[in-house]
KOLNUKOL-250238 format. One record per residue: residue in three letters; x, y, z of N, C-alpha, C in turn. Coordinates in steps of 0.1 Angstrom, whole numbers, padded with zeros to 4 digits, always signed. Layout:
N
ALAXYZXYZXYZ...
//
This chain:
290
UNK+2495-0491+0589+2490-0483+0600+2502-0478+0609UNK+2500-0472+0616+2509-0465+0627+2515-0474+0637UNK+2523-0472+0646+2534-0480+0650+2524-0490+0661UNK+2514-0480+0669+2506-0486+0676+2494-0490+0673UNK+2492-0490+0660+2478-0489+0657+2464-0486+0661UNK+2469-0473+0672+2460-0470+0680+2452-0458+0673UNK+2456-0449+0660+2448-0440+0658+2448-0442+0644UNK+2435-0438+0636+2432-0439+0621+2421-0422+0616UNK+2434-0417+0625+2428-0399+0620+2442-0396+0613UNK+2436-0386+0603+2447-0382+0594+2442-0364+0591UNK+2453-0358+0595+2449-0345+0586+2453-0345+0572UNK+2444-0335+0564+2445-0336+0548+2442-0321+0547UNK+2456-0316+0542+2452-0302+0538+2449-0300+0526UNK+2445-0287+0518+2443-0289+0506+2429-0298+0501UNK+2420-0303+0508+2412-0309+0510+2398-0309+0497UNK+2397-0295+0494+2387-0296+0489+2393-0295+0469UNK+2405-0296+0469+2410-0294+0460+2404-0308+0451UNK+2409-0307+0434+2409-0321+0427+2414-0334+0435UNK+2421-0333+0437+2438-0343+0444+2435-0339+0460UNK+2431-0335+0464+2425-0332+0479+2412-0338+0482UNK+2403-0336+0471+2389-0352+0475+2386-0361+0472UNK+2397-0364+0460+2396-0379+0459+2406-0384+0471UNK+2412-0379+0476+2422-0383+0485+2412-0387+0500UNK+2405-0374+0502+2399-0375+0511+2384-0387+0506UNK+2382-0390+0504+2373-0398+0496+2380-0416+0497UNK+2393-0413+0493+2398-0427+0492+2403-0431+0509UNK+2403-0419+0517+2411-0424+0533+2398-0431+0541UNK+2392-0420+0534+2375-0425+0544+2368-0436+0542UNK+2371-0443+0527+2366-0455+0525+2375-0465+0530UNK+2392-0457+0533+2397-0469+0534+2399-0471+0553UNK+2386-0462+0560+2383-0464+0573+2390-0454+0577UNK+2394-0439+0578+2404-0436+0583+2392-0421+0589UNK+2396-0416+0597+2385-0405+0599+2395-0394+0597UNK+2392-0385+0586+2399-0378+0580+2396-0365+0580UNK+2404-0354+0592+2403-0341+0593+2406-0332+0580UNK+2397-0328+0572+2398-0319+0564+2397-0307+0560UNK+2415-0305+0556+2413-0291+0561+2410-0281+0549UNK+2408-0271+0551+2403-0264+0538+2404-0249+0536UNK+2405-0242+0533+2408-0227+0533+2392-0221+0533UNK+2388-0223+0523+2375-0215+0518+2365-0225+0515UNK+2363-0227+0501+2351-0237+0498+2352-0251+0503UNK+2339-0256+0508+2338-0271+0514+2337-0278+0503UNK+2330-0276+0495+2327-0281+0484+2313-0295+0486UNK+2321-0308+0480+2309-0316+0487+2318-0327+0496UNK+2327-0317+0499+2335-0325+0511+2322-0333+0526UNK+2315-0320+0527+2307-0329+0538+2303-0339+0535UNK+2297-0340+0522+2286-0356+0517+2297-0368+0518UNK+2311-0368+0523+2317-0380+0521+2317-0382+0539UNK+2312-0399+0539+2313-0401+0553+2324-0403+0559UNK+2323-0398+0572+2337-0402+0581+2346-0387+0579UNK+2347-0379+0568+2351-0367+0570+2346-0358+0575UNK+2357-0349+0587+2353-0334+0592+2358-0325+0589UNK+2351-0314+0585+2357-0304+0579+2363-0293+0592UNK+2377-0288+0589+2385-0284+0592+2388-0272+0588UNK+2384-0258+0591+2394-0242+0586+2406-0243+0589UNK+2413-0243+0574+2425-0239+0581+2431-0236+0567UNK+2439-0226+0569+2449-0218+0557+2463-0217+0563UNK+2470-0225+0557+2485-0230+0560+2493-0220+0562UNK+2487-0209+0551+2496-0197+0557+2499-0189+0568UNK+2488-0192+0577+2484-0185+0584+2483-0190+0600UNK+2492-0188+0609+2498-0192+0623+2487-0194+0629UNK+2479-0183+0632+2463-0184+0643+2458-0198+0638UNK+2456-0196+0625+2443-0205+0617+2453-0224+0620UNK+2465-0223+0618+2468-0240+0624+2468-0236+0638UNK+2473-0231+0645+2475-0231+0663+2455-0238+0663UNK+2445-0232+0658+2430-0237+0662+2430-0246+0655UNK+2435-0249+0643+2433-0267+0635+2439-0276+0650UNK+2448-0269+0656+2454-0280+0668+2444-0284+0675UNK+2440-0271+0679+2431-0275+0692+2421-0282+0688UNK+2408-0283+0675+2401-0285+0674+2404-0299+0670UNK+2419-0304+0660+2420-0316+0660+2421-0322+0673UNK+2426-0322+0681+2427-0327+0693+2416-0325+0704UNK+2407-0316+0701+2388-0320+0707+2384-0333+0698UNK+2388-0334+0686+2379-0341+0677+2382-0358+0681UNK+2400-0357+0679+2402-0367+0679+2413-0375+0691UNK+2416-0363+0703+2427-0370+0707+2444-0363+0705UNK+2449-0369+0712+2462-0369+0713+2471-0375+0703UNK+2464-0384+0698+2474-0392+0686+2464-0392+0672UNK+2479-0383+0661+2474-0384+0650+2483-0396+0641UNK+2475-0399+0634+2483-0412+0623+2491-0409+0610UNK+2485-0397+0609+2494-0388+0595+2487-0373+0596UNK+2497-0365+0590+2499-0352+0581+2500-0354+0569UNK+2493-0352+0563+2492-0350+0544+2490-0339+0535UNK+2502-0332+0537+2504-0320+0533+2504-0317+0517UNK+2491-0317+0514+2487-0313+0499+2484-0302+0493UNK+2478-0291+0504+2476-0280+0498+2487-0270+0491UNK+2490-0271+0481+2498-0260+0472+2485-0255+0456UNK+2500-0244+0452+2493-0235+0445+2505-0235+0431UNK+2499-0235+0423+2511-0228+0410+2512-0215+0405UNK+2526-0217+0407+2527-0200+0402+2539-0204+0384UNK+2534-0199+0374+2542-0202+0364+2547-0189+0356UNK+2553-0190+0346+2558-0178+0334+2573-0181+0339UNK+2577-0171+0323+2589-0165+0329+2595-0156+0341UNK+2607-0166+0348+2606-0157+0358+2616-0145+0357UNK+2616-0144+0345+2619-0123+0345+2606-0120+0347UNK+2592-0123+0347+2576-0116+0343+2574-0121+0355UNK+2577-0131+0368+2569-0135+0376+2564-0122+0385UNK+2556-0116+0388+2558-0104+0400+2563-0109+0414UNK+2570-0103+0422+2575-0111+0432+2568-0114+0445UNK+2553-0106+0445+2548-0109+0456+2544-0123+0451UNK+2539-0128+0438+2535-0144+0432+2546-0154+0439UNK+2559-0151+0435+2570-0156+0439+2571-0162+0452UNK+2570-0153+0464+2565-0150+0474+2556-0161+0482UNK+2542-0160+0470+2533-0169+0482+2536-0181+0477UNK+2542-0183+0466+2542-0194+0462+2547-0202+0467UNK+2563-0200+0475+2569-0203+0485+2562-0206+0500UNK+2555-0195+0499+2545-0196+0514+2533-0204+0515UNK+2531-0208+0502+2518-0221+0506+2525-0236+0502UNK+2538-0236+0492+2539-0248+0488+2557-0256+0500UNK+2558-0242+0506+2569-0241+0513+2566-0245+0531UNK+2567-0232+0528+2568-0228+0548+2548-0231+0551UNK+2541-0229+0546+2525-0239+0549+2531-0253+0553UNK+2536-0262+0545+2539-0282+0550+2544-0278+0563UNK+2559-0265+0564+2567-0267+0572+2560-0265+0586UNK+2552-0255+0585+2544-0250+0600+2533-0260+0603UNK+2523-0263+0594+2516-0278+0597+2521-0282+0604UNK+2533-0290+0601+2537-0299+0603+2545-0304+0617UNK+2553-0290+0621+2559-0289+0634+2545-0287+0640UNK+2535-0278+0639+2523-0277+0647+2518-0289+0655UNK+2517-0302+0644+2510-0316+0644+2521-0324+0655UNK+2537-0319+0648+2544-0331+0654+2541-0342+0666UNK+2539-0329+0678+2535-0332+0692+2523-0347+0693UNK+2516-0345+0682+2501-0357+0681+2509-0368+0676UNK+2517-0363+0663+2517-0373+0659+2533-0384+0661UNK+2537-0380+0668+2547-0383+0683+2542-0392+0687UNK+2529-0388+0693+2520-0395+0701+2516-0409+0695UNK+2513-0407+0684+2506-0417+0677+2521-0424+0666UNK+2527-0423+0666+2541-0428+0657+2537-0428+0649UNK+2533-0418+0639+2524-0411+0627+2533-0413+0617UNK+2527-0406+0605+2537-0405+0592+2531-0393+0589UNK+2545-0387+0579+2544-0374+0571+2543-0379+0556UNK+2533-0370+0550+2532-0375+0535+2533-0357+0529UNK+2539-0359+0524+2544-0344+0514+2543-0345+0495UNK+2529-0340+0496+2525-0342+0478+2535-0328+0472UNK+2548-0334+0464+2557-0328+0459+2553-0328+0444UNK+2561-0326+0432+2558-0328+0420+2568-0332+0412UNK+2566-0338+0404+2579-0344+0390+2587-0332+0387UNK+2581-0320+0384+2591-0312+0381+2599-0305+0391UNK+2599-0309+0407+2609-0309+0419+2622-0316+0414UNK+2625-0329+0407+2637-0332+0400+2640-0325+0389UNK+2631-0321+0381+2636-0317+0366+2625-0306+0366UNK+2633-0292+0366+2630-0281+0361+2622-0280+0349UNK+2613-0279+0341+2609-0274+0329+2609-0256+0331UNK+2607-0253+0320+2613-0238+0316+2597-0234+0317UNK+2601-0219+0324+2586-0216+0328+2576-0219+0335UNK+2581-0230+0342+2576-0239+0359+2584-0239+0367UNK+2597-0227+0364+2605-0225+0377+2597-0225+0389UNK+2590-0212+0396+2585-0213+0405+2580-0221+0414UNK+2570-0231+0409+2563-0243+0415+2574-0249+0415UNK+2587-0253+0404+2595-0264+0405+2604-0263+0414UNK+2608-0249+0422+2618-0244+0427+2609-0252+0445UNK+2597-0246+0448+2593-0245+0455+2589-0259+0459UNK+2589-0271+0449+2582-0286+0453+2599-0292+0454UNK+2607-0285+0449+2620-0290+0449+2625-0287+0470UNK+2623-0279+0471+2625-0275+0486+2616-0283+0493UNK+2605-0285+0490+2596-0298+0498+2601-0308+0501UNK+2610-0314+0484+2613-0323+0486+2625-0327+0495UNK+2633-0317+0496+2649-0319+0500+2641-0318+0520UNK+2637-0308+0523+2628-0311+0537+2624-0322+0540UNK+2611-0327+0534+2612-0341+0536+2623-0349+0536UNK+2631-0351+0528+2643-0356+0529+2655-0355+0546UNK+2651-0344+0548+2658-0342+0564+2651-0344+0575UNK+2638-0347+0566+2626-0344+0577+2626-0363+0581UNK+2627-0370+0573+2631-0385+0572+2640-0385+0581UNK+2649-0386+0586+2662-0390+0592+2661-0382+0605UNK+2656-0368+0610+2655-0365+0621+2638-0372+0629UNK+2631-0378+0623+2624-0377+0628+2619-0395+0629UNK+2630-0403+0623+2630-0416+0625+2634-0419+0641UNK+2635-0411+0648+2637-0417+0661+2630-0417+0671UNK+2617-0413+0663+2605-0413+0670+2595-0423+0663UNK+2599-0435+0657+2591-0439+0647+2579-0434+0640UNK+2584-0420+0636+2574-0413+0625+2579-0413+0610UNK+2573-0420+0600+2579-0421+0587+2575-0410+0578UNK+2584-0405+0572+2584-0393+0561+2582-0397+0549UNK+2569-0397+0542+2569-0401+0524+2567-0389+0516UNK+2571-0391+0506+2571-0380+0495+2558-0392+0485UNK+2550-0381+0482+2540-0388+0468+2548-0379+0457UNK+2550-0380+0446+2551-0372+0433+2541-0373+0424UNK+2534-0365+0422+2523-0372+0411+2532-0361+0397UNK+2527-0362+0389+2529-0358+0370+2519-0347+0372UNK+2515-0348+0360+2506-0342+0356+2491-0347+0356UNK+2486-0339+0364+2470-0344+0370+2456-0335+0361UNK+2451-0341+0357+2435-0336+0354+2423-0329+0369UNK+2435-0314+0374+2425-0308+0380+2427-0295+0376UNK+2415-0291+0384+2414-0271+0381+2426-0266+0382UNK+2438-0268+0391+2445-0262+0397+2457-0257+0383UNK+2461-0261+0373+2465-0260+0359+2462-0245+0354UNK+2448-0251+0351+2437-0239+0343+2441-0230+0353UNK+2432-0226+0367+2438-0214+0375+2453-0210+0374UNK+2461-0217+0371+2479-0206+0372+2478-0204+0360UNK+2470-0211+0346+2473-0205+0332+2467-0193+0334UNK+2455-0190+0342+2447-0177+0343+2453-0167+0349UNK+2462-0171+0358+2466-0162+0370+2481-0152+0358UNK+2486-0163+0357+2499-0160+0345+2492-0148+0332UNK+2481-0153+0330+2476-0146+0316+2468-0133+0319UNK+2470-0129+0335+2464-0120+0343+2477-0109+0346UNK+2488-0116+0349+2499-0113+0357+2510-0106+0344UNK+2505-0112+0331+2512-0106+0320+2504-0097+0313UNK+2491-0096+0314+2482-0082+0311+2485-0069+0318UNK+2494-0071+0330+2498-0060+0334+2510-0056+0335UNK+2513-0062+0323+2531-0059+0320+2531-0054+0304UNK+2543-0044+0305+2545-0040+0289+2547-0049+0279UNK+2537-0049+0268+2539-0059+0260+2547-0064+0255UNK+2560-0054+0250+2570-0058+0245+2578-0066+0253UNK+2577-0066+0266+2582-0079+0276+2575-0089+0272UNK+2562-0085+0273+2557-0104+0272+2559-0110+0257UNK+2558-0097+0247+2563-0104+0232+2575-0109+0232UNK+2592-0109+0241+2602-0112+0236+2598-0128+0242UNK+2591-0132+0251+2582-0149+0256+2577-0155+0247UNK+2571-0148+0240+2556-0153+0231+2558-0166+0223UNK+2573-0168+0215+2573-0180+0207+2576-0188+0216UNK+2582-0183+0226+2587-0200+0236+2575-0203+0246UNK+2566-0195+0248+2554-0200+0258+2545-0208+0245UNK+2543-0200+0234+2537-0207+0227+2540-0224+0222UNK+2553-0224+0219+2561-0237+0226+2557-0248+0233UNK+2556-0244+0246+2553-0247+0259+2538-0256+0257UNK+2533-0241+0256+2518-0245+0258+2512-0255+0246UNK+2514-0253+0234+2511-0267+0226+2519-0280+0233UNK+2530-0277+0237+2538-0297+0244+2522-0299+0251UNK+2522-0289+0262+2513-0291+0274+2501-0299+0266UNK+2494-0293+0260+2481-0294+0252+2478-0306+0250UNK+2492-0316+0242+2491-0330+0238+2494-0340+0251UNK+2501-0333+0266+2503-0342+0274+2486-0347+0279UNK+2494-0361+0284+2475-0369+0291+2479-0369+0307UNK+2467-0357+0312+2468-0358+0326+2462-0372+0332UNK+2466-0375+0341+2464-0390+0351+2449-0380+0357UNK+2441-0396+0364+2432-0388+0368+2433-0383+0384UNK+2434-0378+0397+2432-0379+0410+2435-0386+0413UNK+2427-0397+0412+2424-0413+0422+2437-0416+0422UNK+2446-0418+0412+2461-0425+0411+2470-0417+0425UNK+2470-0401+0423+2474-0398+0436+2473-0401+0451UNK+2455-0397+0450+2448-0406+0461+2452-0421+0463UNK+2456-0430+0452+2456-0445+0455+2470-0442+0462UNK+2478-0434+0458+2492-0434+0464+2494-0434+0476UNK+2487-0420+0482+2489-0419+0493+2482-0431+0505UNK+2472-0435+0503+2466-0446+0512+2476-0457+0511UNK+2484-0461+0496+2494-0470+0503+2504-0464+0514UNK+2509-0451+0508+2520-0447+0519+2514-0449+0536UNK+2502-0448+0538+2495-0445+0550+2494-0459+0556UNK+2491-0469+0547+2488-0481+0549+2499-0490+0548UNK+2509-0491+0543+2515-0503+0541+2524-0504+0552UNK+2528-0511+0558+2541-0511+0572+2554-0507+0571UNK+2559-0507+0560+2574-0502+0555+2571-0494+0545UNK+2564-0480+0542+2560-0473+0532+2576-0471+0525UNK+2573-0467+0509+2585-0463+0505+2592-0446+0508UNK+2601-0445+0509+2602-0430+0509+2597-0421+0499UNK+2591-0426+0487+2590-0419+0478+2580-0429+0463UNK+2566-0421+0461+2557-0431+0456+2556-0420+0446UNK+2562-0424+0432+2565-0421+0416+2546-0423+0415UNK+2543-0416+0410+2531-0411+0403+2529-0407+0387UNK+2520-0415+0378+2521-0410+0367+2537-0415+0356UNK+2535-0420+0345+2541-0424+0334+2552-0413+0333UNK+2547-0397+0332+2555-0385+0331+2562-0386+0337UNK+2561-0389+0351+2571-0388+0364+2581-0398+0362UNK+2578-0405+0358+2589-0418+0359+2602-0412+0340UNK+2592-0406+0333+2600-0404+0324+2610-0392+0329UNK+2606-0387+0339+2612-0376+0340+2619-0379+0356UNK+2622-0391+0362+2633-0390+0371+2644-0400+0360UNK+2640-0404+0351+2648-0409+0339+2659-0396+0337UNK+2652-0391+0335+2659-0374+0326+2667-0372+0341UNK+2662-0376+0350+2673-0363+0364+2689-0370+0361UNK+2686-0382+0362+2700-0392+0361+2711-0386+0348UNK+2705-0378+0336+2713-0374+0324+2723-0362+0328UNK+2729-0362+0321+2743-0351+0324+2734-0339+0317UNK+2734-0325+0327+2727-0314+0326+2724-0308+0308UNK+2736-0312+0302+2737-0308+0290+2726-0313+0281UNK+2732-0327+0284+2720-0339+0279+2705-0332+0281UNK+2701-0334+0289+2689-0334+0298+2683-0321+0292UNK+2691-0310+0292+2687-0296+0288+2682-0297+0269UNK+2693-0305+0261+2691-0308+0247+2676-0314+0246UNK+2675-0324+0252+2662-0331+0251+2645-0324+0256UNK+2648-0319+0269+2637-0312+0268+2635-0303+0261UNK+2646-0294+0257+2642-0282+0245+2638-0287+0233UNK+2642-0300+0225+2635-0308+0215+2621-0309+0217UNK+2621-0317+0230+2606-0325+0235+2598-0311+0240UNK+2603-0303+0241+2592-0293+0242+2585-0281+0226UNK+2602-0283+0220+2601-0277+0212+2605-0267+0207UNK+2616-0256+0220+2620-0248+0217+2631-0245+0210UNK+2640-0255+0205+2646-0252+0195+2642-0247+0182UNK+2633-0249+0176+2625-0243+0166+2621-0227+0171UNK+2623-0224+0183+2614-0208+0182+2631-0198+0181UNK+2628-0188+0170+2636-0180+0165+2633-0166+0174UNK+2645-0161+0173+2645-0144+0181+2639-0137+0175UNK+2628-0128+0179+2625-0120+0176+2631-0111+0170UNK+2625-0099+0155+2631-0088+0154+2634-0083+0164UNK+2653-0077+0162+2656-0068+0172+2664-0077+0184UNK+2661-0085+0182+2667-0096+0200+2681-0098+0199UNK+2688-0097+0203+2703-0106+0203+2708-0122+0209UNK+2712-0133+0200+2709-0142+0213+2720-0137+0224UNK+2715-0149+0233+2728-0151+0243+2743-0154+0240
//
């Protein structure tokens, strides 16, 4: 709990997400009264007790400045955490990504935690709170074709990282969750969004891709997503334990893959193109390699 153990409110953005209600699901059972915040659909966030539902789209300055005010009608002056979950994937090649994708992608998985979060400070000051920042495995280790998300959970993480050390002097503690690869919608939507985003490009772009996505997407196919709850179990320790760790590894993937960060780039680069497969994909008629 928090330094005083005087508040057991938590904001949860991203809320109505896969990894956003089991989370919110696991705070509330584990007694916590949990502001949830949500862009659009509630989903069946209301049927869980002890949760209030919360508008708020991280992007967007008005919409936190009223998450403040109304967190602090709800609950007070002291908040116990910020759990900055809501992000989005944006994937492909980033010669194909369009740049306004690029863009928000940055803006909900980026500068969204960062504005929360200064927004909240002031509460959670109050309350010697904690920051929890749901980052991702591929924040250490790039995969090809998850630039974007990996570019953008990699900046999460280095923030939290500074965000730790400036803000230990207010006994507010900074944790990073990593989870792997999870069994929610949020996958399927960026395969849709990508397979949307390349229908409106000249084929012959998206054919010089085609054997290495193809690649890709069979590794993907045979990986085993973790379910939610593991995230969710994560974070309640970070919230709960007295000396949380800086950083709660998530998922078998994840751990295989801060293995891989430690390898000399060359290394690391040889193996995933094996493990994924792309060594086997040949140039197209007409291509030149590099």
């Amino acid at each position: 709990m928090s330094g005083t153990g005087a508040s057991r409110a938590v904001l949860l953005t991203g809320a109505n997400g896969g990894i956003g209600h089991a989370t919110a699901r696991a705070l509330a059972e584990e007694g916590f009264q949990v502001l949830a915040g949500v862009r659009s659909s509630v989903g069946r966030l209301s049927e869980i007790p002890g949760v209030r539902i919360l508008p708020l789209d991280v992007t967007d300055p008005e919409s936190i400045e009223e998450a403040v005010r109304q967190a602090r009608t709800s609950v007070g002056d002291d908040l116990h955490a910020v759990v900055n979950n809501a992000g989005i994937i944006v994937q492909g090649p980033f010669e194909l990504v369009p740049a306004d994708e690029l863009r928000r992608q940055f803006e909900v998985n980026v500068f969204g935690p960062a504005a929360v979060t200064r927004a909240f400070l002031p509460m959670l000051r109050s309350g010697r709170g904690r920051v929890v920042n749901l980052t991702a495995a591929t924040a250490r280790v790039a995969g090809p074709f998850f630039g974007p998300v990996s570019a953008s959970k990699a900046a999460l993480a280095s923030m939290s990282d500074a965000l730790r050390l400036e803000l230990a002097h207010w006994g507010i503690r900074v944790v990073v969750v990593e989870p792997g690869l999870t069994d929610t919608a949020i996958f399927a939507k960026a395969a849709a969004a990508t397979e949307a985003a390349a229908a409106e490009l000249p084929p012959d772009r998206v054919a010089m891709y085609r054997g290495q996505l193809d690649a890709v997407n069979a590794s993907m196919s045979k990986a085993k997503a973790a379910p939610p709850s593991v995230v969710a179990a994560a974070v309640v320790r970070a919230l709960t334990a007295g000396r949380p760790r800086p950083r709660y590894t998530v998922g078998p993937d994840t751990r295989l893959l801060g293995l891989l960060a430690r390898l000399p780039l060359r290394t690391r680069d040889r193996l995933l193109s094996r493990a994924i497969g792309l060594h086997k994909v040949t140039l197209a008629k007409g291509e030149r390699p590099s």
